[in-house]
Structures are given as structure tokens and as C-alpha cells.
C-alpha positions, 0 to 999 in steps of 0.5 A: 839762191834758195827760194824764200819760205812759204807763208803760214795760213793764216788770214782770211785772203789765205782761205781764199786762195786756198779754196779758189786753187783747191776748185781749179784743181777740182775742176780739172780732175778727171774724177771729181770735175764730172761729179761738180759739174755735171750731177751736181751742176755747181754754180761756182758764183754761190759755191765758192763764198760759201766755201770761204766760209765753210774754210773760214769757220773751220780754220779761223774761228769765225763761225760765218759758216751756217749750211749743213754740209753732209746733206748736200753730199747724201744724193751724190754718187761718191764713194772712198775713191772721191774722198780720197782724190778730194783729199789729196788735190787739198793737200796738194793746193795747201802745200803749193801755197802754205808751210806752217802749223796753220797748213798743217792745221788745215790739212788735220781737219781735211782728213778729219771731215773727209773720215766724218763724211766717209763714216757718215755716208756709209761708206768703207774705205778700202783704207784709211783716208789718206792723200794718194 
């Protein structure tokens, strides 16, 4: 008995899964849960509608994102290290999830807005940004 394919990512109730299952792996990371919770004291209630949104604009087009996202990251002490572990619980929560050219989409512009925000923030990753 083979087991049935995943589904593509493509609607609105897909980004919702993906960015609650992508925050309870980030809540249960050992490197980034510290950085949500105790610097930046994230009010889960607030941040996660906005990263339906961020997520939604960025995959589905629809613009309802409207914040300034690098901003939020400048006072954090993040460095390659993050970038790197915030990628690879994405593509990990992506995976679980999705299989298709709307995954595979996803996990392109995650590399790409992790690279932007790496250069951005001055930092130099020992290598390239990529999944652990």
C-alpha cells in the first residue's frame, strides 16, 4: 500500500499550515526558539497573521503583506548560524507538507530572503546559505 502524494502548495489554508508548522518547529528549536522568545518576546497572536501574509504575498501574489521585514531583524543577535537553521526547519516544514512546483517555489524565495537578509544585515556566511 503506497502512500498517496503530497499536495502542491497552493492555497491560502496551505500557507497557514506551512507558517503554523514552520513556528512549532521554531518554537522547539534549541537555536532560534531563545531568539522568539526571549529577545524578541514574540506575541505569537500578532506575529503569526502577519506571516500568513508575508507568506501569502511572496507565494500567492496577493500583496496583503505591508511591514518592513529586514528592519525588525537589525536589533537581533542573529548571525549565518540562524539563517542557516531558519532555513532548514523551512524546508523540512515544506517538505512534511507539500510536493510540487508550488514547494519547490517556496523553498527557491526561502534561500532567496535568507541570502537578501544575510547580505543585508552584513552578514558572511561561512558558505552558501543552504539547508543543514
Amino acid at each position: 500500500m503506497s502512500t498517496p502524494p503530497l499536495p502542491d502548495l497552493r492555497t491560502e489554508a496551505d500557507i497557514v499550515q506551512l507558517v503554523d508548522t514552520f513556528y512549532e518547529r521554531v518554537s522547539a528549536d534549541a537555536l532560534l526558539a531563545p531568539i522568539f522568545m526571549e529577545v524578541a518576546q514574540v506575541d505569537w497572536s500578532h506575529h503569526l497573521p502577519t506571516m500568513y501574509d508575508f507568506w501569502s504575498s511572496v507565494l500567492l501574489g496577493t500583496s496583503r503583506y505591508k511591514g518592513r521585514p529586514l528592519a525588525q531583524h537589525f536589533p537581533l543577535p542573529i548571525g549565518a548560524e540562524h539563517f542557516q537553521r531558519w532555513l532548514a526547519l523551512f524546508h523540512a516544514s515544506v517538505d512534511s507538507l507539500f510536493s510540487g512546483p508550488g514547494a519547490d517555489d517556496a523553498k527557491k524565495r526561502a534561500q532567496h530572503i535568507g541570502a537578501m537578509f544575510q547580505q543585508r544585515l552584513g552578514l558572511r556566511p561561512s558558505s552558501p546559505l543552504s539547508i543543514l
